[in-house]
N, C-alpha and C positions, 0 to 999 in steps of 0.2 A: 274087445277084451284086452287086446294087447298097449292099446290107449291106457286102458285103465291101472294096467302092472306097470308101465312108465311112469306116469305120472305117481304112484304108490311110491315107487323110487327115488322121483328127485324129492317129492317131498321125505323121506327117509335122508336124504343125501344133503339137501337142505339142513332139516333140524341138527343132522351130525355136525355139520358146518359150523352152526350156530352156537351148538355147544361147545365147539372146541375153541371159539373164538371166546365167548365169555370165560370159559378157565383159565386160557391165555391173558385175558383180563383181570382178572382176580388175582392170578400170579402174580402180574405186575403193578398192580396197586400194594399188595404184601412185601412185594421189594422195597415200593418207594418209600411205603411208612416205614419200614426196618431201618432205610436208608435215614431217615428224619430224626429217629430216636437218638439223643445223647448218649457223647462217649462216658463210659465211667470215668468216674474220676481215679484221676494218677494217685499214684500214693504219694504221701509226705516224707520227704529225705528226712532222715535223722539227723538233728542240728547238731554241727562240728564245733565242740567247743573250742574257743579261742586260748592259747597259751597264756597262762599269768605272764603279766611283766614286769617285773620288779625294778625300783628307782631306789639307787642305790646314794647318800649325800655324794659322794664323788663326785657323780654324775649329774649332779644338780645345785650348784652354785645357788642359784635363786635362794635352795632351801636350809643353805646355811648360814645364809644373811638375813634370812627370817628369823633366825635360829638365835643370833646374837641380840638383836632385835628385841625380842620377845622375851631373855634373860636380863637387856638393861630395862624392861619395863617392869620385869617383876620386880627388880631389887630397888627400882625408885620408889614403885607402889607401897613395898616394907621399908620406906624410909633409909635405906642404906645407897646412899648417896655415893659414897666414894666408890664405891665396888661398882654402884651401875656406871660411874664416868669409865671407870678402870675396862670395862668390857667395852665401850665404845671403840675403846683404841685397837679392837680387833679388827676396823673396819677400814684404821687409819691406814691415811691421809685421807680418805675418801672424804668429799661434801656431809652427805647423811653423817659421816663417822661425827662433826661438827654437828650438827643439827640435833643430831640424838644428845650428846655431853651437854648442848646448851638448854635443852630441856630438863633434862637433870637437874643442872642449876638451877634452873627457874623455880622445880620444886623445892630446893634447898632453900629458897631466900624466901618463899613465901609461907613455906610451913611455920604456925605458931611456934612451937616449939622451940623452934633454932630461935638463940638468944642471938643479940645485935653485933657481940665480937665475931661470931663464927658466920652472920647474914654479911656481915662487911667482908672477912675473907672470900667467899662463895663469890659477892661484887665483884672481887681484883680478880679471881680465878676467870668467870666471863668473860671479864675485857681481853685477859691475855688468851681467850680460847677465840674469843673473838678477830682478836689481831692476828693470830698463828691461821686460821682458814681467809684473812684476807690475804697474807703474806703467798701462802697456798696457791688461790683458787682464782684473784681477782685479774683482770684481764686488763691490761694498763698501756696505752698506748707508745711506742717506742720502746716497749721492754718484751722478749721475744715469750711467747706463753711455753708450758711445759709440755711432754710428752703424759699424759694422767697415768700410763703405766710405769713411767720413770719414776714418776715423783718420790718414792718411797727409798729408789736408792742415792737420786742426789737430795736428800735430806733424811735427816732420821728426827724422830719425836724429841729427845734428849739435846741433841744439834739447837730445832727449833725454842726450846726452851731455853736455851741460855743465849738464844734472840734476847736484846734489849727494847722495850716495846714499852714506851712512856708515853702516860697516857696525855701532854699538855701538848706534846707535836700530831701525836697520832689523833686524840680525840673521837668523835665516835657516829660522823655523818657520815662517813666513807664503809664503816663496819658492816657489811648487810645481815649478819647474822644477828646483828642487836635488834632488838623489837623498841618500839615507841616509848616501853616504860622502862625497859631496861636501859635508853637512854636517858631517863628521866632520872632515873637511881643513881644512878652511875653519878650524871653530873650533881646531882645533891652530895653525894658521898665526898666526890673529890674535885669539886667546883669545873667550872668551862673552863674549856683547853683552849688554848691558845690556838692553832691550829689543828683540821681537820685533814687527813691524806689516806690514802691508803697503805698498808703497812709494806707492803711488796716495792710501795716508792719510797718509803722511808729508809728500807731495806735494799736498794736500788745494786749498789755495789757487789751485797751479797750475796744478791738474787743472779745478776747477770754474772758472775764467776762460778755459781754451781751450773747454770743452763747451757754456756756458752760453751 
């Protein structure tokens, strides 16, 4: 009998066993998958808007040389010629400030309109705008080149102009600002020069006493 209430026991003692081992199990399977499951998602910062910044002309050279720019092209476009040269010299002595003026002219001499006294004047007014940015700009060996931020004060526009710049010494292979046809007019106009130089060597004396 007493066989029999043992053995009733361990099996009682057993299945207790068993079961506390499977709960133990099942507990930790519910951990693991918890453990598996994604974090929520964070939340989204609120975006920090960035300060305006404001670009004042002062502060931006570029945008005032687009600025002159853009007023010589409107006043060639309305055919008022002399006003778009006139705003070039905002830029003077600069290169462009040349390059802008000698477009200009170009629409002067080519537009119908302009009768052939006033297309010849527009001709002489090139050349000498021609010769004033070689006298400028041109780089000439044995004669010492400029500081480009000086230039404005060892010459002034007025100075340059009562430069004497005859076209038969000067002529117009050395000019780079003249174009292929604008040489072609030219020497129609006021026949081949005698000589070709650049005006800065023509100008040699006057050049080396403002630089030196």
């Amino acid at each position: 009998m007493m066989v029999i209430v043992s053995l009733i026991l361990a099996l009682l003692l057993l299945a207790g066993i068993i079961y506390a081992l499977r709960h133990h199990q099942e507990r930790r399977r519910q951990e693991l998958v918890a453990r598996e499951q994604p974090l929520p998602p964070l939340k989204t910062p609120m975006a920090v808007s960035e300060p305006a910044v404001t670009v004042t002309v002062e502060s931006a050279p570029e945008a005032a040389n687009a600025d002159w720019r853009q007023r010589c092209q409107a006043l060639r476009d309305q055919g008022r010629y002399q006003e778009a040269v006139s705003t070039c010299r905002q830029a003077w002595p600069q290169w462009q400030s040349f390059e802008h003026a000698a477009r200009v002219m170009r629409a002067a001499i080519r537009n119908p309109d302009t009768d052939s006294a006033t297309r010849q004047q527009w001709l002489h007014a090139l050349f000498r705008l021609a010769a004033h940015a070689s006298f400028l700009h041109d780089r000439v060996e044995g004669l010492p080149d400029p500081i480009p931020r000086l230039l404005a004060q060892q010459f002034d526009a007025q100075e340059l102009d009562a430069l004497d710049m005859p076209w038969p010494e000067i002529g117009y292979r050395e000019l780079r600002l003249l174009t292929k046809s604008d040489r072609k007019q030219l020497a129609k106009l006021l026949g081949e020069p005698a000589a070709h130089q650049s005006a800065r060597i023509f100008h040699r004396k006057r050049w080396l006493a403002a630089i030196s």
